[in-house]
Residue frames as qw, qx, qy, qz and C-alpha x, y, z in Angstrom:
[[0.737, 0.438, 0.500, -0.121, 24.48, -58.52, 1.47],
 [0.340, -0.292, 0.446, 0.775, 26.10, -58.85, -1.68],
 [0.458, 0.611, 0.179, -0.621, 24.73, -57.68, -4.67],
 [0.774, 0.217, 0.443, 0.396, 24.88, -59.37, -8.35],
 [0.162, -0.307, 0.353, 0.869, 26.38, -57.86, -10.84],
 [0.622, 0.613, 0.403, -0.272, 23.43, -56.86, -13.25],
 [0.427, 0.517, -0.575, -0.468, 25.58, -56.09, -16.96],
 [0.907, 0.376, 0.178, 0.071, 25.08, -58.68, -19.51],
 [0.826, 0.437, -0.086, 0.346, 27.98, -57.46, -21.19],
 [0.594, -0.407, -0.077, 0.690, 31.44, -56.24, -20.11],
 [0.001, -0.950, -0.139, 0.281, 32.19, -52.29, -20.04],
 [0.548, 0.611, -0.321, 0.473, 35.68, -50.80, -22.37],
 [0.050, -0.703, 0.598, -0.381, 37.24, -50.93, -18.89],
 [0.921, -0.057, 0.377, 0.081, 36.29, -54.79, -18.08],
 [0.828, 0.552, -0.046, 0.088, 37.85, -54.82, -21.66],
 [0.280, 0.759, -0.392, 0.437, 40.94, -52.88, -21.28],
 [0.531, -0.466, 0.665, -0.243, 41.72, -54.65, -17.24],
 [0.961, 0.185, 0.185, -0.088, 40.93, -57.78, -19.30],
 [0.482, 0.861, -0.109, 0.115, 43.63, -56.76, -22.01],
 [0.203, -0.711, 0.583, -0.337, 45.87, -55.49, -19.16],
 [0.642, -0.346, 0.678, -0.087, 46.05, -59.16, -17.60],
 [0.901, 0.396, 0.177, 0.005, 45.76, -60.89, -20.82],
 [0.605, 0.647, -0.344, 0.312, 49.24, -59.18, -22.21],
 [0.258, -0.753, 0.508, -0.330, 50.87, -59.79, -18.59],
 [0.928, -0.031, 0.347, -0.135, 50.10, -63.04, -18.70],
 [0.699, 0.695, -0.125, -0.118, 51.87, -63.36, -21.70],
 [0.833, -0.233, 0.096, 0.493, 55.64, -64.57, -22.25],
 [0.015, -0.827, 0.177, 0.534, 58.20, -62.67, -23.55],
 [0.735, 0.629, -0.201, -0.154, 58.97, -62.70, -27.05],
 [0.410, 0.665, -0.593, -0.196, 62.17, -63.91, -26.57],
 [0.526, 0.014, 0.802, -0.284, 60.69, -67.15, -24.89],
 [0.723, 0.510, 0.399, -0.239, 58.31, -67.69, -27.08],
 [0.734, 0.581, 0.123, 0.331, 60.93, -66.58, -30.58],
 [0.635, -0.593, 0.124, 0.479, 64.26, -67.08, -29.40],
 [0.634, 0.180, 0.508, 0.556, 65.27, -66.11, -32.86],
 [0.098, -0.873, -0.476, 0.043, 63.13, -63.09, -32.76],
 [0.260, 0.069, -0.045, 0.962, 65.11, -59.23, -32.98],
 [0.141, 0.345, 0.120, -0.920, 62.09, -57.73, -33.70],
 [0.134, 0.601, 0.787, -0.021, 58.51, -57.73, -34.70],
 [0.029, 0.239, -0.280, -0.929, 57.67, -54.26, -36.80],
 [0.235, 0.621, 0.726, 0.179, 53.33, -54.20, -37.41],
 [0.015, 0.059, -0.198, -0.978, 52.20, -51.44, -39.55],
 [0.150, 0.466, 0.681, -0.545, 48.49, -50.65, -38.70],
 [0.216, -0.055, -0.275, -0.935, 45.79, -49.05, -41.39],
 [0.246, 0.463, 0.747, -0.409, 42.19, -48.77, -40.85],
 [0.138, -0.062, -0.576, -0.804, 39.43, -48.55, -43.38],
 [0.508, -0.287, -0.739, -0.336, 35.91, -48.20, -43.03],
 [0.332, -0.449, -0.679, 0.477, 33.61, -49.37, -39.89],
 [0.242, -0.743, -0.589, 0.208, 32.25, -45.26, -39.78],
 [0.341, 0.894, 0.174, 0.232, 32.64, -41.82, -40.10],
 [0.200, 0.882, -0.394, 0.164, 35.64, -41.36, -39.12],
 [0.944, -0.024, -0.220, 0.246, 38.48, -44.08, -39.36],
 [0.603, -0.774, 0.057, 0.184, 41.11, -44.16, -36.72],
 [0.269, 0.890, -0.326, -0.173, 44.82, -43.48, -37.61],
 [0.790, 0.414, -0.436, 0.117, 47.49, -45.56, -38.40],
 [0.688, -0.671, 0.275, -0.009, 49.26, -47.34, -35.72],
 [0.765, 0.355, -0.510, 0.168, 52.92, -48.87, -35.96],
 [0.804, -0.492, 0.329, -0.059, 54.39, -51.15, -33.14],
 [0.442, 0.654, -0.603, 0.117, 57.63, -52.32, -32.63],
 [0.721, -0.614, 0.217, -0.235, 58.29, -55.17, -30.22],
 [0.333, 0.575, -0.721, 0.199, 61.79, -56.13, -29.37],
 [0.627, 0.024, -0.777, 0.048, 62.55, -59.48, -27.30],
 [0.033, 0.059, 0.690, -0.720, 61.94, -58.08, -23.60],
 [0.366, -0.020, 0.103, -0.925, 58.10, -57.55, -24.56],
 [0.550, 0.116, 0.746, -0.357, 55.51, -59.73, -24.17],
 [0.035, 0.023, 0.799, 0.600, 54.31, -62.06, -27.10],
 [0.308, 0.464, 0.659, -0.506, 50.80, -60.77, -27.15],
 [0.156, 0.099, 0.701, 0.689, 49.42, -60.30, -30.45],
 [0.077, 0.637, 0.743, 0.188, 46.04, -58.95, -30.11],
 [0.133, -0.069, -0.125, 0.981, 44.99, -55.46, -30.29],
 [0.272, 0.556, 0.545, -0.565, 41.71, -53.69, -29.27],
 [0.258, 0.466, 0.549, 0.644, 39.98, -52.16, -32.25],
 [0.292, -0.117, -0.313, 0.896, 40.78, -48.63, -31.68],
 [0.454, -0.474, -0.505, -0.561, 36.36, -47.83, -31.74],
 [0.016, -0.340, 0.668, -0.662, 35.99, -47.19, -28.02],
 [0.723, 0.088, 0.031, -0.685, 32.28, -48.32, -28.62],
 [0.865, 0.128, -0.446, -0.191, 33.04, -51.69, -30.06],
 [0.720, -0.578, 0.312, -0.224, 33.84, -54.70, -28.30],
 [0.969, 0.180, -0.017, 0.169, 35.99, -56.49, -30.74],
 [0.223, -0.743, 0.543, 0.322, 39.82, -56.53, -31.82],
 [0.786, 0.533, -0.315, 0.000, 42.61, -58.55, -34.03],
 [0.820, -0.312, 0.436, 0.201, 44.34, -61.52, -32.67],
 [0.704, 0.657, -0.179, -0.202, 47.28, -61.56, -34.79],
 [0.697, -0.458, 0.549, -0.059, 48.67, -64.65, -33.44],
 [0.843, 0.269, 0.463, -0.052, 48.64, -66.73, -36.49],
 [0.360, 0.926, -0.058, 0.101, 49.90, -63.68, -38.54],
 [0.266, -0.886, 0.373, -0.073, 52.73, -63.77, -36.48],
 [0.769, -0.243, 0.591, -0.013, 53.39, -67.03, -36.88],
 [0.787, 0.500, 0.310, 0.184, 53.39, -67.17, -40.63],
 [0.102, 0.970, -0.185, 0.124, 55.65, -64.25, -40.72],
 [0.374, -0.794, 0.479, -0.008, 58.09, -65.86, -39.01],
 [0.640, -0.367, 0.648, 0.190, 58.28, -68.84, -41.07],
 [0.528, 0.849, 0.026, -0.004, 58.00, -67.09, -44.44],
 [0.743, -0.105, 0.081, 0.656, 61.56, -66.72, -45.62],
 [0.236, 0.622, 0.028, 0.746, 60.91, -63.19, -46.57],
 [0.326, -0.160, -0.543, 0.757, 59.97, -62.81, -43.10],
 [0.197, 0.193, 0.311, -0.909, 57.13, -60.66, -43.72],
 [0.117, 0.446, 0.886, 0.051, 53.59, -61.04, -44.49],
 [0.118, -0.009, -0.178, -0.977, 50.28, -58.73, -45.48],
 [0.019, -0.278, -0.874, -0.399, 47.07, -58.86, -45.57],
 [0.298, -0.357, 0.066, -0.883, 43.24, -57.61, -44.07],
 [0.263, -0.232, -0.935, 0.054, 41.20, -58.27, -41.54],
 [0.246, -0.486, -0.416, -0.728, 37.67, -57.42, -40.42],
 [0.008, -0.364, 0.641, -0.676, 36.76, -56.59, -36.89],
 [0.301, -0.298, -0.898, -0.121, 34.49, -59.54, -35.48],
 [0.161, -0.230, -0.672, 0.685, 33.18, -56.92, -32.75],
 [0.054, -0.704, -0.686, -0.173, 29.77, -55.19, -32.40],
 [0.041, 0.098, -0.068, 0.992, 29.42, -50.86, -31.97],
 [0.170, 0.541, 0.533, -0.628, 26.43, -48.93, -29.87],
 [0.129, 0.287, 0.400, 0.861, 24.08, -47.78, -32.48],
 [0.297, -0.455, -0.284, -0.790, 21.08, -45.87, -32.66],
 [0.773, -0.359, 0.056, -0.520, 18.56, -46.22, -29.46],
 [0.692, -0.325, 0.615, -0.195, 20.95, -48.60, -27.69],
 [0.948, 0.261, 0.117, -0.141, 20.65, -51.41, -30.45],
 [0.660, -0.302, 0.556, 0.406, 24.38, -53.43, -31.56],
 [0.685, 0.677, 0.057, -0.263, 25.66, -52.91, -34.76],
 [0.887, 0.167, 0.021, 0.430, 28.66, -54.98, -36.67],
 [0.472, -0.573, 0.253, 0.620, 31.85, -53.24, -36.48],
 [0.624, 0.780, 0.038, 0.030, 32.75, -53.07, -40.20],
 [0.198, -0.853, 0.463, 0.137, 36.38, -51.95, -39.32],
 [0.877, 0.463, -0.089, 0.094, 38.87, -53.12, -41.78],
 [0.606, -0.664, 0.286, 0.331, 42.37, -53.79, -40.60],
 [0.811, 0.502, -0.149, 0.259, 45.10, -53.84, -43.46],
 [0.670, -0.636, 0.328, 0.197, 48.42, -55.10, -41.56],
 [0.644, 0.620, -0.364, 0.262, 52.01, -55.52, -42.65],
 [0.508, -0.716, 0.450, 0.165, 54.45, -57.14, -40.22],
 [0.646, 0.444, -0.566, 0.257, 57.99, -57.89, -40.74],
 [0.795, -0.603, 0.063, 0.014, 60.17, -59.92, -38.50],
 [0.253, 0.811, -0.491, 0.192, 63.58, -59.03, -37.91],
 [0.986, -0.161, -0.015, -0.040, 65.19, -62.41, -37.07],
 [0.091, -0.869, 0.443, 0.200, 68.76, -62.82, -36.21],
 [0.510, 0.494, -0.626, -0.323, 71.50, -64.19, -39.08],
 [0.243, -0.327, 0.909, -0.083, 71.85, -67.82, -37.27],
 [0.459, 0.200, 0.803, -0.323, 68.22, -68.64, -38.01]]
C-alpha cells in the first residue's frame, strides 16, 4: 500500500534536488550567449534578520549552465532571485553591466510555526565580459 505524501509544502531538500535538476536542465551559456566570455555577479545582502548572509561572487564562463537563479542563502525561507532578465539587460547594455536590488519573494519559519515574509534584500552587480566581435 502506498502511502500519500502528507507535506503541503516542499522541504530545503525538495528545494535544493529541485534546484539541482532545474540548473541541469539548463543550456550552456555558450548556447544560449555565443558571444558570452563571462558573466561576473557580485552578491550583497541586506536586511531579512539578525544576521545577514555574506557576500557571494560568481563567475560563469561559457561551459556552465545558463541558470540564473539563486536560492536565498536563509535556509528557512523558501524563496530566491531569478536573475534571468538581469542577465539579459546586461548583455545588451553597451556598458555591459548593470545594478540594481531585489527583494526576496519567499516566506521564513517564524515564531510557533507561523510564515513570515523574507525581507532579504539582494543588491547585485553583474558585468558581462563579451568577446571584441560582438
Amino acid at each position: 500500500m502506498k502511502l500519500a505524501n502528507t507535506r503541503a509544502t516542499p522541504t530545503s531538500q525538495d528545494r535544493a534536488a529541485q534546484l539541482r535538476r532545474d540548473q541541469e536542465a539548463a543550456p550552456k551559456l555558450r548556447t544560449l550567449f555565443p558571444m558570452v566570455e563571462q558573466l561576473h555577479f557580485d552578491l550583497r545582502f541586506e536586511g531579512g534578520g539578525s544576521s545577514t548572509p555574506v557576500p557571494q561572487s560568481r563567475i560563469l564562463h561559457p561551459p556552465a549552465r545558463a541558470h540564473f537563479t539563486f536560492p536565498c542563502p536563509y535556509s528557512d525561507c523558501n524563496g530566491g532571485f531569478d536573475l534571468a532578465a538581469v542577465v539579459d539587460t546586461a548583455i545588451a547594455s553597451p556598458s555591459r553591466r548593470i545594478e540594481g536590488v531585489m527583494e526576496c519573494p519567499g516566506m521564513r519559519g517564524g515564531d510557533s510555526g507561523s510564515k513570515v515574509p523574507c525581507g532579504l534584500h539582494l543588491h547585485f552587480t553583474l558585468m558581462a565580459v563579451c568577446s571584441p566581435s560582438h
